[in-house]
C-alpha positions as CSV (number, residue, x, y, z in Angstrom):
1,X,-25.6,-1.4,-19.8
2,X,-25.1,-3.6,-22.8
3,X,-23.3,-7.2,-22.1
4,X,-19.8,-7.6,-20.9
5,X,-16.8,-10.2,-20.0
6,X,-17.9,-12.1,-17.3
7,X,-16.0,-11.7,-14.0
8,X,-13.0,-14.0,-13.9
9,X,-12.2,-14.8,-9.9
10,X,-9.4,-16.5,-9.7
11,X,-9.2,-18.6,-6.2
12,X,-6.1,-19.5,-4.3
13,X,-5.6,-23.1,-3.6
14,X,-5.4,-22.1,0.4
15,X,-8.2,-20.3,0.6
16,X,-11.1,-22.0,2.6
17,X,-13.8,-22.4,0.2
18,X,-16.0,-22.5,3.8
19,X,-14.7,-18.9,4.6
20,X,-15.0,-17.5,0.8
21,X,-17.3,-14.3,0.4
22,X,-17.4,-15.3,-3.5
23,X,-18.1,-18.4,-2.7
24,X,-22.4,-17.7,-3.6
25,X,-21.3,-16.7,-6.8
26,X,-20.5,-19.6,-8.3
27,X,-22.8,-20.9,-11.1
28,X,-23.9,-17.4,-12.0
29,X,-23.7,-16.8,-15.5
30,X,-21.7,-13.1,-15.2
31,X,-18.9,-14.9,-13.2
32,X,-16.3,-17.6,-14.1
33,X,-14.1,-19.4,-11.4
34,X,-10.6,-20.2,-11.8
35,X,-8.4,-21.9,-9.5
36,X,-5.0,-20.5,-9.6
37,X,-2.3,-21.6,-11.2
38,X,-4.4,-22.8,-13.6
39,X,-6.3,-20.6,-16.0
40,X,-9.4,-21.7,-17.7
41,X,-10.2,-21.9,-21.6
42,X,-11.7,-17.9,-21.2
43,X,-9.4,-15.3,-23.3
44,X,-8.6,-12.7,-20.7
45,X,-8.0,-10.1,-23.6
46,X,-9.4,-7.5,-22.9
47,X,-9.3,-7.5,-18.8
48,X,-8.7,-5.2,-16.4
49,X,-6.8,-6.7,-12.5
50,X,-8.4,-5.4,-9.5
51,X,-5.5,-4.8,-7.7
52,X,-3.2,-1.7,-6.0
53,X,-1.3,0.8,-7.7
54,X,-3.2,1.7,-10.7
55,X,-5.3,4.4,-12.1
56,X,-8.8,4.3,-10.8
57,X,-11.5,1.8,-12.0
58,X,-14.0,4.5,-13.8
59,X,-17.5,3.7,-16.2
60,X,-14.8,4.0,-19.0
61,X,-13.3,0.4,-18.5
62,X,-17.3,-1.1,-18.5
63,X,-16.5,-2.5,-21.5
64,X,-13.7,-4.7,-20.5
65,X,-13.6,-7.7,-18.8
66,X,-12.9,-7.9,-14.5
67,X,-10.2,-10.6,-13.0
68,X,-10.2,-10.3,-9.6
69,X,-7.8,-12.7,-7.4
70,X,-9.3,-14.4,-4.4
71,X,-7.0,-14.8,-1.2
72,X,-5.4,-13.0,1.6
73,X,-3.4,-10.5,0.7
74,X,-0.2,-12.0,0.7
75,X,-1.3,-14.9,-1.5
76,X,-3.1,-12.3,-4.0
77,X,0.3,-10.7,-3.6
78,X,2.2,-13.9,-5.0
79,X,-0.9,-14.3,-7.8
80,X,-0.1,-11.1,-9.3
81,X,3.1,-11.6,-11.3
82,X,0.9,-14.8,-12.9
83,X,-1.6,-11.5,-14.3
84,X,0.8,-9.0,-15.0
85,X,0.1,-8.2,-18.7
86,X,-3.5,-6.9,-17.2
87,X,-3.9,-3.3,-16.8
88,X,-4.2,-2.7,-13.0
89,X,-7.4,-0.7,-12.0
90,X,-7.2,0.4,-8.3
91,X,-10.7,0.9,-6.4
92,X,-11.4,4.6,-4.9
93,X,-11.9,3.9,-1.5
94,X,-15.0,2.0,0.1
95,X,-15.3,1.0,3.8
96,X,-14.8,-2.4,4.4
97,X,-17.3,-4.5,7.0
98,X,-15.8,-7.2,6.8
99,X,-14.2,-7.6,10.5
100,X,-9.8,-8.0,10.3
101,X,-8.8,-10.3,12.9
102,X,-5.2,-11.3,11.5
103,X,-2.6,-10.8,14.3
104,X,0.0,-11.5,12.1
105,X,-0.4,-9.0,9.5
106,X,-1.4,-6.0,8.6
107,X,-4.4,-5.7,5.4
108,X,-3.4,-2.6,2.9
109,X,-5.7,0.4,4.0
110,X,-8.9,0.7,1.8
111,X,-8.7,-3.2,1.8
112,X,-11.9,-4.7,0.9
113,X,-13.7,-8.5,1.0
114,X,-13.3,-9.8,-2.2
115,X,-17.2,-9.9,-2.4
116,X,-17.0,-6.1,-1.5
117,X,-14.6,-5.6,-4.0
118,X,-16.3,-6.8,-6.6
119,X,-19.6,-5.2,-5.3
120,X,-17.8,-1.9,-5.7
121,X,-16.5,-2.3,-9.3
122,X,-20.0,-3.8,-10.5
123,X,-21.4,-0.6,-8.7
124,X,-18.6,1.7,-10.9
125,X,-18.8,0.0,-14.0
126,X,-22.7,-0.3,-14.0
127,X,-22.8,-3.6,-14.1
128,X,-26.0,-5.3,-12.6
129,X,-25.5,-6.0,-8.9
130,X,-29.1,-7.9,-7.7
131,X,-27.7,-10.6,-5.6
132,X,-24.3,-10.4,-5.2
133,X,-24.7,-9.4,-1.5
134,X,-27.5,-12.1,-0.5
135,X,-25.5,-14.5,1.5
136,X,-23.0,-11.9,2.7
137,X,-22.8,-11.9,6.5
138,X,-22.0,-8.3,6.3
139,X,-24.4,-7.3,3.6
140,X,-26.1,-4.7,5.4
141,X,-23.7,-3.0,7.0
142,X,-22.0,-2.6,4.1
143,X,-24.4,-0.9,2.1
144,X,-24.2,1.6,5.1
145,X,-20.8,2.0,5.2
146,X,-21.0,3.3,1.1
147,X,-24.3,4.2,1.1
148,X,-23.1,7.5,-0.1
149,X,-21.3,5.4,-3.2
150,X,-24.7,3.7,-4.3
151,X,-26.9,4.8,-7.2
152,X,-30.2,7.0,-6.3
């Protein structure tokens, strides 16, 4: 796959840098971390926002750029209108392994780890994807889960 955009993960302020499935991926030269509000020097032209709602991510949008927003889902929910000149690209479904233990509220079916998430679009948009799983906790079941999602 020739180059492409980095990944742009933008981090909410309240998520625990501790508890962060992304958190492994910093200082990899295919990702670039932004802590929201603020937006780094990168142009975003070009991106497509992992997010709800829109057509399906597909081996068309390789060439463009991923921004993917880190935190529960009601804090990603208040990131979005900060995005929402992006073209939304919605994920067809994967099985999460991450386990849900919110009593509060409810995740959005099909909801994903953000390190899943981004798993899953590197794995649609053929993007290399050595690594980005070592130091998930849930790596391996995972892969199970999808196996039927993951290149031969």
């Amino acid at each position: 796959m020739p180059d492409s955009p980095p990944t742009v993960i933008v981090i909410h302020p309240r998520e625990k840098r501790s508890k962060c499935s992304v958190e492994p991926l910093r200082g990899k030269d295919d990702f670039i971390f932004w802590k929201f509000p603020d937006r780094g020097s990168e142009s975003i032209d070009g991106y497509v926002r992992l997010g709800m709602g829109g057509p399906e991510l597909s081996a068309e949008d390789a060439p463009k750029g991923l921004l993917v927003l880190d935190g529960t889902w009601r804090l990603a929910q208040k990131m979005e209108p900060f995005y929402e000149t992006l073209p939304v690209r919605t994920l067809p479904t994967w099985q999460t392994a991450y386990p849900r233990v919110s009593k509060v509220f409810d995740d959005p079916t099909g909801g994903l780890a953000t390190i899943e998430a981004i798993f899953a679009a590197h794995t649609i948009l053929e993007k290399d994807t050595t690594g980005l799983l070592d130091e998930y906790y849930w790596a391996e079941q995972f892969l199970e889960l999808n196996r039927n999602r993951l290149p031969v």
